[in-house]
N, C-alpha and C positions, 0 to 999 in steps of 0.2 A: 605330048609336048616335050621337047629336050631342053636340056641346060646344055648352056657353053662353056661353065667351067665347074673345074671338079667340086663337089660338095662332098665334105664329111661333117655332117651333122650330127648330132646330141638331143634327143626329147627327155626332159628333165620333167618327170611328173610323179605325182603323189600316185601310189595302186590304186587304181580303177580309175585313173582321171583319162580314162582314152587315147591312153598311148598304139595300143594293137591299132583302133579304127583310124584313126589318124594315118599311121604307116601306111595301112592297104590303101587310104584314098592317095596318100603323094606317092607309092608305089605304082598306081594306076593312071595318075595323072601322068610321073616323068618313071618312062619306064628304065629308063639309065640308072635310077637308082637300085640300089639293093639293100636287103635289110638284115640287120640282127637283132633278135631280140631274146634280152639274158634270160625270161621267164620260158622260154622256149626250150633253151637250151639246156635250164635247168628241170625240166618237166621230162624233157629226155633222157635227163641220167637218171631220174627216177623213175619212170617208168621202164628201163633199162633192169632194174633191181641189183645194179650195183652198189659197191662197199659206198662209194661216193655219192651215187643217189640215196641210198641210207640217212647217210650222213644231211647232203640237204635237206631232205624230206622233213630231218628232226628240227632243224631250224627253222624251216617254214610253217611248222605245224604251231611251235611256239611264237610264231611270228617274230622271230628274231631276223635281223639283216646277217649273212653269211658272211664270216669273213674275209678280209678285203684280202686278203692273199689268192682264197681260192678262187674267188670269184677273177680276180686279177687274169689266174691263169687258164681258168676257162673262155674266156673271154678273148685274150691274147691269141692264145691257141686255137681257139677257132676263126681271126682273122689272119692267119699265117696258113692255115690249112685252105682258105678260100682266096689265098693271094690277094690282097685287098691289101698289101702295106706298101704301097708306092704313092706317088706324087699323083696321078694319073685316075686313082680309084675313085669311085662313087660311092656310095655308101651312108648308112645313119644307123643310130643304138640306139635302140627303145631299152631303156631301163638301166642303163649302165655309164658309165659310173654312178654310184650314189654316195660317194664320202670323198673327201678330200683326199684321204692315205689311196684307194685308189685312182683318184683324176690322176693326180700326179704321177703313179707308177703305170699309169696305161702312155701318160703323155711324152713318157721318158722315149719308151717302145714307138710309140710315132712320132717322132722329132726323130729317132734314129731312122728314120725310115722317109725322111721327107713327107710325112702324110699327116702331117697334125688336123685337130678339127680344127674346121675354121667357121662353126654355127652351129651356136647350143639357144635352144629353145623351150624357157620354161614354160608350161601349160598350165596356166593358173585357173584351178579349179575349184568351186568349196566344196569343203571338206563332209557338209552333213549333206551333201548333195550325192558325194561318190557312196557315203555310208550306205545311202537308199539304194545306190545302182548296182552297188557289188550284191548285196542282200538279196537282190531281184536277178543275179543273173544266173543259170545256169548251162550247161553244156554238154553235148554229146560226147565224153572222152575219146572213142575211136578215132573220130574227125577233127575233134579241134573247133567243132562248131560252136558257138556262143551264143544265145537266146537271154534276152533280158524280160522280163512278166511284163515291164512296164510300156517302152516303145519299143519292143522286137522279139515277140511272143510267139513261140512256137503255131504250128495251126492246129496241133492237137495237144489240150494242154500234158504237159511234162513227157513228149514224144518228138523223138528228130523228124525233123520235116521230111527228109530225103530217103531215111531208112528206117523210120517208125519206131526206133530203139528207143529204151530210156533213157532221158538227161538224167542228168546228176549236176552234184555241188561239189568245188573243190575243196579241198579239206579247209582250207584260210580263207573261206569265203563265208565267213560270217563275219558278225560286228564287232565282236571281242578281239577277235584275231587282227581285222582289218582296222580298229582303231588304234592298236599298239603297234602295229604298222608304219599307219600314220603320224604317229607321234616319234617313232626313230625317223620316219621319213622328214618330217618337220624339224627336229634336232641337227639334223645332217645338212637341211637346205640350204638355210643363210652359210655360212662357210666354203659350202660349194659355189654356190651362185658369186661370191666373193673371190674365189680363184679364178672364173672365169669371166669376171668381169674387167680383171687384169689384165686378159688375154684380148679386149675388145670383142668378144665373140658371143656376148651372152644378151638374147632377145627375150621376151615377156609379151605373151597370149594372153588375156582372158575370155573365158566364158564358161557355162556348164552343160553345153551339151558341143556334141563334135559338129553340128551342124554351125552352130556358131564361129569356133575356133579354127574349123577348117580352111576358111578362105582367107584367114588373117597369115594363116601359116604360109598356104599358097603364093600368097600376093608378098610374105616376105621374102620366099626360096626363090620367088621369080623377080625380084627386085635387087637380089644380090649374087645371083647365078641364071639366070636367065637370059634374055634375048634383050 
């Protein structure tokens, strides 16, 4: 399915509220879109064993949010390196911005560039619902693969389906970690959601599972960029 006009869209969600599956289905529905996703990109510099992936890793492990500079400039810098800051681009951020200090210093860099978002969508989730999904999920690290115990269980318990390897846990994938998380993420919400409400660009999903929330998103991407 194509859009007719460009979309730079914003998934605004609590960790683990289903921002990855969300992406792959409206990556799969409109393929004109493209995606970034910050936990991606951050996963990469640390498995890199860089000074900088160090550096996130310490922050993640504490479950602290990374500073808005750096993140700023990872961020920036990987949509300059993928030529995506024109008027013309497609495009959506899973996970990025999450503070006001940087919406505004991302917004600055695309206002300079013609290519501001024009559709941010919060993914309103609960909160003791993600607790139980993160807890439950783990993942083949080589791949990327993601298996959750509860609806999308490996076929052999704690073994990747395709290459038989061990899953694992990521190191913030427990409850302590992911509820202090959630609580900078909740700190940081209202404020955000307040800037972009400014903007006219800021929509609101509910539900708790992606099956749900899916086709609300859908039915909005194609009611304001669609046919």
């Amino acid at each position: 399915m194509s859009l007719v006009k460009p979309l730079r869209l914003l998934l605004l969600g609590a960790p683990g509220a289903g921002k990855g599956t969300l992406t792959s289905r409206l990556l799969k529905q409109f393929p004109s879109i493209s995606s970034i996703s910050s936990g991606d990109i951050l996963r990469s510099q640390i498995s890199g064993g860089s000074e900088l992936g160090n550096e996130i890793q310490s922050y993640i492990k504490q479950g602290k949010l990374l500073p808005d500079d750096l993140m700023v400039k990872l961020i920036t810098g990987e949509l300059n390196d993928r030529n995506w800051l024109h008027k013309d681009a497609t495009w959506l951020l899973d996970g990025f911005p999450r503070t006001v200090g940087q919406a505004s210093t991302l917004e600055q860099v695309l206002r300079a560039k013609t290519s501001s978002l024009n559709l941010v969508v919060e993914l309103d989730v609960d909160q003791k619902v993600i607790i139980d999904r993160i807890e439950a999920r783990w993942i083949h690290a080589p791949s990327g693969r993601v298996y959750n115990l509860d609806y999308n269980p490996p076929k052999v318990p704690f073994k990747d389906d395709i290459t038989g390897e061990p899953l694992s846990k990521r190191d913030d994938d427990n409850a302590e970690v992911v509820t202090k998380r959630l609580e900078l993420y909740n700190q940081s919400l209202a404020p955000l959601k307040e800037y972009y409400q400014k903007s006219n660009v800021l929509h609101t999903v509910s539900g708790n599972t992606s099956d749900i929330i899916y086709p609300k998103l859908a039915d909005l991407v194609l009611s304001k960029f669609g046919n």
